[in-house]
C-alpha positions as CSV (number, residue, x, y, z in Angstrom):
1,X,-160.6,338.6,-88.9
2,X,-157.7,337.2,-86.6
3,X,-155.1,335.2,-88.0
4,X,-152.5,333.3,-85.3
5,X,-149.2,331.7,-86.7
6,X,-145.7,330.8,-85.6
7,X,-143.5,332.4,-88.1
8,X,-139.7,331.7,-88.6
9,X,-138.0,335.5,-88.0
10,X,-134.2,336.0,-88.1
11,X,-134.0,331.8,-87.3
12,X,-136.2,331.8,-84.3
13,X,-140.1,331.0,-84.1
14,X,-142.1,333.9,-82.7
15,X,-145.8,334.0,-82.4
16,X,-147.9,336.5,-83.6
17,X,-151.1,337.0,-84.4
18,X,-152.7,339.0,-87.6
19,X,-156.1,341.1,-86.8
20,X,-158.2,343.6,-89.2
21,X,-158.9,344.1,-92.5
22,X,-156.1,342.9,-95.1
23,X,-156.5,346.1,-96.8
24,X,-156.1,348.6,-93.0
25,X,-153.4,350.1,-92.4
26,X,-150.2,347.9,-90.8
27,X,-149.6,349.0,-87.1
28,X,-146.9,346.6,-85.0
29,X,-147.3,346.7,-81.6
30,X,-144.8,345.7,-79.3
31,X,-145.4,344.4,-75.4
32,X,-143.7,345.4,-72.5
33,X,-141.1,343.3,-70.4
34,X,-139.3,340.7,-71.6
35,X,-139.9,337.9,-70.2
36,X,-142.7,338.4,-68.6
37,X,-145.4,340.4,-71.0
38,X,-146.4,338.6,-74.7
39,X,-148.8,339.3,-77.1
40,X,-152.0,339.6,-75.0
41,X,-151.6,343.3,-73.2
42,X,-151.3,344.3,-77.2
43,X,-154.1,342.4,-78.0
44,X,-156.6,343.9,-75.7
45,X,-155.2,347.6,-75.8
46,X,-154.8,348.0,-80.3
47,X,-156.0,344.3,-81.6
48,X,-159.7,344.1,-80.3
49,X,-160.3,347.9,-80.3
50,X,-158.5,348.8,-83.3
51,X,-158.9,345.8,-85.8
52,X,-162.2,347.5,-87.3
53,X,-159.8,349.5,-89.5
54,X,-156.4,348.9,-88.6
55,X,-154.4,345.7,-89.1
56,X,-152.9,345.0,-86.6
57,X,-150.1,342.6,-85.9
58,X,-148.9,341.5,-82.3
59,X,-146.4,339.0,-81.0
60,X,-144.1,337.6,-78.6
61,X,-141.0,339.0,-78.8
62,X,-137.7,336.4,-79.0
63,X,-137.7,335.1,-75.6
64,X,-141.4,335.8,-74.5
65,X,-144.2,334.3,-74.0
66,X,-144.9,331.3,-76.8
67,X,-141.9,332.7,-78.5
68,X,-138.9,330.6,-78.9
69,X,-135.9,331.8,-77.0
70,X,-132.5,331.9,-79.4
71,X,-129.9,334.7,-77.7
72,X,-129.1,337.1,-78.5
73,X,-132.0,339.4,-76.5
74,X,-130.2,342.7,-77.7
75,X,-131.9,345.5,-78.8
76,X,-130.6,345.1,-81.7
77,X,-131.8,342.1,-82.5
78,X,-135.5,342.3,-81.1
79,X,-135.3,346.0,-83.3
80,X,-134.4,343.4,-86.4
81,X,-137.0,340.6,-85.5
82,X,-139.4,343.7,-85.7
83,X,-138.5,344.6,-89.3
84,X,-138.7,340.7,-90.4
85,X,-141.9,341.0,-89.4
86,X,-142.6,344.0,-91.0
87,X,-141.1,342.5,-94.2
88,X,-142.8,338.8,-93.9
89,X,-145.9,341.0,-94.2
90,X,-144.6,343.0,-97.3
91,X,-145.2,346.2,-95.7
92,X,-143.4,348.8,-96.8
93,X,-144.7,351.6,-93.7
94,X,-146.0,351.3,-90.5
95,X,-147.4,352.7,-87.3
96,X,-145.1,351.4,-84.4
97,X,-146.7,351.4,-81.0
98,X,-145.7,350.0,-77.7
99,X,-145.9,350.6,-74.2
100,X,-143.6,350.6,-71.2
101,X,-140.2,348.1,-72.6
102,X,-142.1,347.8,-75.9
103,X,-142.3,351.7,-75.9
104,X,-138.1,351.5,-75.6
105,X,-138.4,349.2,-78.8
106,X,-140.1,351.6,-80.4
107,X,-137.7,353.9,-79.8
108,X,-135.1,352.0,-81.2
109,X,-137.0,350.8,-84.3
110,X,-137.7,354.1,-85.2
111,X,-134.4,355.3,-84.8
112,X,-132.7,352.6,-86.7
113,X,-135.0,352.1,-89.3
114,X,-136.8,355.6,-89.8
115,X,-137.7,355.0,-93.4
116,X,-139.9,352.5,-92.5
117,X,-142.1,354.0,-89.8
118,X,-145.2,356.3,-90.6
119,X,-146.7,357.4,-87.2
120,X,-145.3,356.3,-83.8
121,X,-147.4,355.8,-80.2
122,X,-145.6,355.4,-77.3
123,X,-147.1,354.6,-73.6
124,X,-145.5,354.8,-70.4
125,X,-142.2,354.1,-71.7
126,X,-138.7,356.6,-71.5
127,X,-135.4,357.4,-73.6
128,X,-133.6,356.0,-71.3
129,X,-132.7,354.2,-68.0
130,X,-132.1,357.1,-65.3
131,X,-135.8,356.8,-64.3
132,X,-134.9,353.8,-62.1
133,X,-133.9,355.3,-59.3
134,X,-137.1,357.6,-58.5
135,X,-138.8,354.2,-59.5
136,X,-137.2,351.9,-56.8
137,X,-137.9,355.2,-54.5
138,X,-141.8,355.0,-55.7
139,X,-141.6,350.6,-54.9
140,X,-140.3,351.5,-51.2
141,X,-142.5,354.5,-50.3
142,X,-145.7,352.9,-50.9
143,X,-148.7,352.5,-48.8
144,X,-149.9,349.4,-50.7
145,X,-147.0,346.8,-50.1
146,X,-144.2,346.4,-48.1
147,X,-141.6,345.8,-50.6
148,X,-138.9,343.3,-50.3
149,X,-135.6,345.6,-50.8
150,X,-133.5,342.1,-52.8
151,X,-136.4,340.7,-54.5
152,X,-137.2,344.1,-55.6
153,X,-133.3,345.0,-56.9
154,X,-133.2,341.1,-58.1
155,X,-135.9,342.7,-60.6
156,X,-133.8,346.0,-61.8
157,X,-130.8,344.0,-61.8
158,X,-131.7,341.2,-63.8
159,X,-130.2,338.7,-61.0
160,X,-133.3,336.9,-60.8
161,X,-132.7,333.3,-59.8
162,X,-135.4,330.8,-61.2
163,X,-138.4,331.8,-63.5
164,X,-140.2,330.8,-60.3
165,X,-138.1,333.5,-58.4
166,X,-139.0,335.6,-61.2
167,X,-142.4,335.6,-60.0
168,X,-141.8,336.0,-56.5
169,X,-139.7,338.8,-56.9
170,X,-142.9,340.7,-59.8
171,X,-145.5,339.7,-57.2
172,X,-143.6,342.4,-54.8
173,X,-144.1,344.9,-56.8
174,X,-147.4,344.1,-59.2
175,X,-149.8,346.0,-56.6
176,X,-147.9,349.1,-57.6
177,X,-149.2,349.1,-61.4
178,X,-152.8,350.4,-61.6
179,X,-154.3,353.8,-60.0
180,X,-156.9,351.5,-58.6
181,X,-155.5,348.2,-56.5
182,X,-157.4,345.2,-57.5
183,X,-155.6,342.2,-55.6
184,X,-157.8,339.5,-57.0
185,X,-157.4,340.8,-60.9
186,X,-153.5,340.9,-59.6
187,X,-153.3,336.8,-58.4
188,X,-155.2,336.0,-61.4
189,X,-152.9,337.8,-63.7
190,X,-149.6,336.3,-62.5
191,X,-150.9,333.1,-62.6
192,X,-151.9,333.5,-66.1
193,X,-147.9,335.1,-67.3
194,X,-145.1,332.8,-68.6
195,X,-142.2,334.0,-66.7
196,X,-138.8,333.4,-68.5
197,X,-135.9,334.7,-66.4
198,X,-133.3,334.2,-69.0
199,X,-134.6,336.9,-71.3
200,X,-135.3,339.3,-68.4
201,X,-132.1,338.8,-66.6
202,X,-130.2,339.8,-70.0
203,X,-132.7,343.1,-70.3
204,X,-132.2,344.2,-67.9
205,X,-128.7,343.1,-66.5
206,X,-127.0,344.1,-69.9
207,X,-129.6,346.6,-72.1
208,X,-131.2,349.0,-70.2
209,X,-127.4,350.3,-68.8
210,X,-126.5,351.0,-72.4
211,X,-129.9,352.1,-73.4
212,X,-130.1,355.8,-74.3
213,X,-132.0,357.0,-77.6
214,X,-132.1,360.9,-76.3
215,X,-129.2,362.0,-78.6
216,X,-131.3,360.4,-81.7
217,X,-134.9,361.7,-80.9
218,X,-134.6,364.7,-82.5
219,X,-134.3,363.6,-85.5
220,X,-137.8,361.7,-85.3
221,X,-139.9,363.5,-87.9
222,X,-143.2,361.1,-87.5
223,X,-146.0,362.2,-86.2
224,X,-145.7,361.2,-82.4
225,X,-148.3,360.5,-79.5
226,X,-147.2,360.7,-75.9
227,X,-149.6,359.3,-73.4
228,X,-148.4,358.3,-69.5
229,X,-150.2,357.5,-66.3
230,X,-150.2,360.1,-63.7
231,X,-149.5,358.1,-61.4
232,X,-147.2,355.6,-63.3
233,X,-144.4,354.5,-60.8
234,X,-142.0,352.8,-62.8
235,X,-141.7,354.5,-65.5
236,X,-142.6,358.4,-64.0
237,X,-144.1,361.5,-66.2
238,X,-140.8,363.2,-66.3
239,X,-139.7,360.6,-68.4
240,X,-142.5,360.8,-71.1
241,X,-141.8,364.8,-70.8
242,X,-138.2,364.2,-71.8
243,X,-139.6,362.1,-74.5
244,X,-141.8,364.6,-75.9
245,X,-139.9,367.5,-75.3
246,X,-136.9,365.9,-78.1
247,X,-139.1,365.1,-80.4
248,X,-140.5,367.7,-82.7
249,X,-143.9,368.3,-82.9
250,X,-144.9,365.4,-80.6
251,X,-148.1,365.3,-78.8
252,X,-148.3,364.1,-75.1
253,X,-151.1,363.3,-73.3
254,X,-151.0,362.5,-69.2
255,X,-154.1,360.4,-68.2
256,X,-155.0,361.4,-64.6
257,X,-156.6,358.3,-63.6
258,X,-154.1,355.6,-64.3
259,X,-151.3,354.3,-63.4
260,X,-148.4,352.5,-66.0
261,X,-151.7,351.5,-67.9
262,X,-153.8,354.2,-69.0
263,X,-154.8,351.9,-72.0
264,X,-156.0,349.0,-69.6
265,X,-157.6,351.4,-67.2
266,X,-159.0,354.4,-69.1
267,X,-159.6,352.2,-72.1
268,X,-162.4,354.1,-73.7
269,X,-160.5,357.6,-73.4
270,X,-157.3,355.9,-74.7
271,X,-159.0,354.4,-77.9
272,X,-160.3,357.8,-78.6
273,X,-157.3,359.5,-78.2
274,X,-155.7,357.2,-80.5
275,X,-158.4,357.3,-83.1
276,X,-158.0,361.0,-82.7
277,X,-154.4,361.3,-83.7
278,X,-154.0,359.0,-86.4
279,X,-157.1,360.4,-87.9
280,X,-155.2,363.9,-87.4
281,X,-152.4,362.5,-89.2
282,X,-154.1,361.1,-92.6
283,X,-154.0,357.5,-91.5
């Protein structure tokens, strides 16, 4: 059972869509990069697989994808929007998941509205920004692409010009993403994404340099899953390591054959990892 809406949240229209039984257990999850991912990496990594028990609401964050696009794009706010949602749906706890920028919204969530968060999965994501450097290193050293050095800081800086730059400057450094290359799933991918420059120019020009959730990690008391790519390049095992090493009792798992998407490309391993650990943890 899949329900899609546009709901009114904190005076801006988001979509989201509702899967699973009315009666499973909520579990929000939040995509990656603003203005650029939406509701459908969710969909097909927790809706589809996980809608047999779980319900399972996805969205586009404020700014993203169908979403409409009302500043601010703070953490903050997006953090709020996610609670909205939570309380449109008159849940009182949930599991919060996301991966990569959604697994930095997690983060926050979690730390500013622990009372409300009952088991917490985080992919290929980090506590805070000083990964970027061995990231940019990782764009330039590979052996896939020759990287464009501007387009490529255009993207960290959040100085992209155009939503159609946007693209120009993500299309240097998509081949980088998955263990495996697959050019032809990669052309038909960025043709399918909604690229808002606005939203990722403020992310990333004025968020991630202020974003740093170590100092509040140990006082996560959830039960946490860890999982990371091997050979993720953006967002490197180290920083899932600092991650799980903060907070108590966490569990992380590095998947050996992927990339920033272990959930995409080790799908079946991932689902029964996940299964695993909530089943572990009563839910």
């Amino acid at each position: 059972m899949a329900e899609r809406m546009f709901l009114e949240i904190n005076g801006n229209q988001l979509y989201v869509e509702d899967h699973g039984p009315r009666d499973g257990f909520p579990m929000i999850v939040h995509h990656g990069a603003p203005g650029l991912g939406d509701h459908n990496e969710p969909k097909r990594a927790f809706a589809l697989p996980f809608s047999d028990t779980y319900r399972v609401i996805i969205f586009d964050a404020r700014g993203s994808g169908r979403s409409e696009g009302k500043p601010p794009f703070a953490h903050e706010q997006w953090a709020a929007d996610i609670d909205a949602l939570r309380a449109h749906f008159g849940f009182e706890q949930i599991i919060m998941a996301g991966g990569s920028y959604g697994g930095f919204m997690s983060l926050e969530y979690i730390t500013r509205y622990p009372q409300r968060v009952k088991a917490l999965i985080l992919r290929d994501t980090a506590a805070d920004h000083t990964h970027d450097a061995a990231a940019k290193e990782n764009a330039l050293k590979s052996d896939r692409v020759q990287v464009d050095l501007e387009k490529l800081n255009r993207i960290f800086d959040g100085t992209c010009l155009s939503d159609e730059d946007m693209k120009e400057c993500y299309k240097e450094i998509q081949p980088l993403y998955n263990a495996k290359w697959d050019p032809a799933k990669d052309a038909e991918r960025l043709n399918s994404i909604i690229f808002r420059h606005e939203t990722h120019n403020f992310a990333f020009a004025h968020n991630v340099h202020h974003y740093d959730v170590k100092p509040l990690l140990p006082s996560v008391t959830v039960p946490t899953l860890i999982v990371v790519g091997r050979h993720d390049w953006i967002t490197p095992v180290p920083a899932s390591e600092t991650i799980h090493r903060l907070i108590p009792n966490s569990r992380l798992e590095i998947f050996e054959n992927s990339g920033h998407s272990p959930q995409l490309e080790e799908p079946a391993k991932f689902q029964a990892l996940v299964r695993a650990f909530l089943a572990e943890v009563g839910l």
